[in-house]
C-alpha positions in Angstrom: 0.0 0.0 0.0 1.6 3.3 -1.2 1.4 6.4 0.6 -0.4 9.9 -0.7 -0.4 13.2 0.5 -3.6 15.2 1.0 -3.9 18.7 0.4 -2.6 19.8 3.8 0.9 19.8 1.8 3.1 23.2 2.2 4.8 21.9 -0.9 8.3 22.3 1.6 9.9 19.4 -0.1 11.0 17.7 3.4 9.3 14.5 2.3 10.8 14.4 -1.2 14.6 15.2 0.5 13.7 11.8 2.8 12.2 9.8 0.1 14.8 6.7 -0.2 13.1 5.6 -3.4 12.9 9.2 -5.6 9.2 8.3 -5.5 7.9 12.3 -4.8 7.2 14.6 -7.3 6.7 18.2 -6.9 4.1 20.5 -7.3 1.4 22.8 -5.9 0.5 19.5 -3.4 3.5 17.0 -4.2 2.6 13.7 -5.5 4.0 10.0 -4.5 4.0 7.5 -7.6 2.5 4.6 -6.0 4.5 2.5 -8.4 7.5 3.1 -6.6 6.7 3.6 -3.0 8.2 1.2 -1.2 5.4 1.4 1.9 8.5 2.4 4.0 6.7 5.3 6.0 9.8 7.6 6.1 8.1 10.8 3.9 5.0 10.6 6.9 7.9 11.0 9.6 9.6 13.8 7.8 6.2 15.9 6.7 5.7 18.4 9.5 2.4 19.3 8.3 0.9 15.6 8.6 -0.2 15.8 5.3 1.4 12.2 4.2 -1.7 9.2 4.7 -1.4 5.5 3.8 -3.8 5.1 1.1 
């Protein structure tokens, strides 16, 4: 089960920085492809919004 980020996202980037995989794009509300999430939980540690859910 891949991750996604509501639309509490800042768009700061901290998740993208942390992502092990490269699986976070950026944009007005960043974007995990679910394709190569890994399920490893470390972009909903970094985001200090709380804007990264399981989906």
């Amino acid at each position: 089960m891949a991750y996604k980020i509501t639309e509490d996202c800042a768009a700061c980037g901290t998740c993208a920085d942390e992502c092990p995989v490269g699986a976070i794009s950026p944009g007005d509300i960043y974007k995990i492809d679910p394709e190569l999430c890994t399920d490893c939980g470390t972009c909903a540690d970094a985001c200090p919004m709380g804007a990264i859910q399981p989906s």
